[in-house]
C-alpha positions as CSV (number, residue, x, y, z in Angstrom):
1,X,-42.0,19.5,-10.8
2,X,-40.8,18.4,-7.7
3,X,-39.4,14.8,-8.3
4,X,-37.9,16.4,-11.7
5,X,-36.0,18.5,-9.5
6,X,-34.9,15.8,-7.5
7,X,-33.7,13.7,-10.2
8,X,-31.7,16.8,-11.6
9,X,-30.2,17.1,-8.0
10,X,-29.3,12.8,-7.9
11,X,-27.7,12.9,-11.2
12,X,-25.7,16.5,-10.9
13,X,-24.5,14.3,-7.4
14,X,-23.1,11.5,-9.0
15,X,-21.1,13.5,-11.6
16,X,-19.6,15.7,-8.7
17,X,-19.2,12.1,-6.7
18,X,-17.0,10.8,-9.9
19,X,-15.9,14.3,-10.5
20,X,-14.4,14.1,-7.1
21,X,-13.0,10.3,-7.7
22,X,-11.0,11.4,-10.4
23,X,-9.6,14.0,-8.9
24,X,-8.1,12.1,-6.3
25,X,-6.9,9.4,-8.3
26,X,-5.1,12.5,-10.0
27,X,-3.7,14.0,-6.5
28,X,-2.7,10.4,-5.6
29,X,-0.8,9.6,-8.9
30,X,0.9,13.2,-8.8
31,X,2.0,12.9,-5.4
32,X,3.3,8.9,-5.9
33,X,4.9,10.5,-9.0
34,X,6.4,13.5,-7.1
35,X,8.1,11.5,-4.1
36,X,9.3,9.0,-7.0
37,X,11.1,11.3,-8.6
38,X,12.2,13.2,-5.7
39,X,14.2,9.9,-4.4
40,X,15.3,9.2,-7.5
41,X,16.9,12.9,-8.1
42,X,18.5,12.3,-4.2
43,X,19.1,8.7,-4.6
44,X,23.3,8.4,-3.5
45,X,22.6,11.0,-1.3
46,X,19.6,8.9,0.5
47,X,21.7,5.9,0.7
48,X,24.9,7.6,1.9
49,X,22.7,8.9,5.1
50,X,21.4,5.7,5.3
51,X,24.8,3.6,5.5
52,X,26.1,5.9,7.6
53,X,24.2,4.7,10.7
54,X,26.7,1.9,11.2
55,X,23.5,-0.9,12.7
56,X,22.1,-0.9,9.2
57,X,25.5,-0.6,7.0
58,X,25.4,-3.8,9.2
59,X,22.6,-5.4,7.9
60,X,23.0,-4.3,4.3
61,X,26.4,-6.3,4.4
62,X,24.6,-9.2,5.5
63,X,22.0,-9.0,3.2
64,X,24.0,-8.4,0.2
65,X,26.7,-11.2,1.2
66,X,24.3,-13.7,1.3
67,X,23.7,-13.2,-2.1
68,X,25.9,-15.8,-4.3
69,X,26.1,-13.3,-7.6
70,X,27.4,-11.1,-5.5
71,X,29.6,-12.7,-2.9
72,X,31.1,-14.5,-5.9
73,X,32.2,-11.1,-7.6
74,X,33.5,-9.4,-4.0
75,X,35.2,-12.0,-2.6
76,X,37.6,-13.0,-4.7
77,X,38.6,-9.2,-5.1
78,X,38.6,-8.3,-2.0
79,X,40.9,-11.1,-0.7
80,X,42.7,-12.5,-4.1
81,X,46.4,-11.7,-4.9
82,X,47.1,-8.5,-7.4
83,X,47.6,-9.7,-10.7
């Protein structure tokens, strides 16, 4: 009577063990999928704080002009004659 006790005991403990696995695999994909959308929603608002510390408007400018797509577009706008 004992061991079937314990056997009970063993198997009730691996379905809270998976119980509990799936449940945070839940919290984990709900919270990813919270902060996702949360900066998605805020987005412009995120970047305009962001560029507004002038060391990294820096570096974006950087980053993004040595890009050729987009050099290639800017450039020529930026210092071409009005048509």
């Amino acid at each position: 009577m004992y061991k079937k006790d314990a056997v009970e005991k063993t198997k009730n403990t691996n379905y809270n063990k998976e119980k509990g696995v799936r449940m945070r695999v839940f919290i984990i994909l709900a919270s990813a999928l919270t902060v996702v959308s949360v900066i998605f929603k805020w987005r412009y608002r995120i970047v305009n704080t962001l560029l507004a510390i002038s060391f990294l408007r820096k570096i974006a400018i950087m980053i993004t002009m040595n890009m050729p797509e987009i050099r290639n577009k800017v450039v020529p706008n930026l210092f071409g004659r009005p048509s």
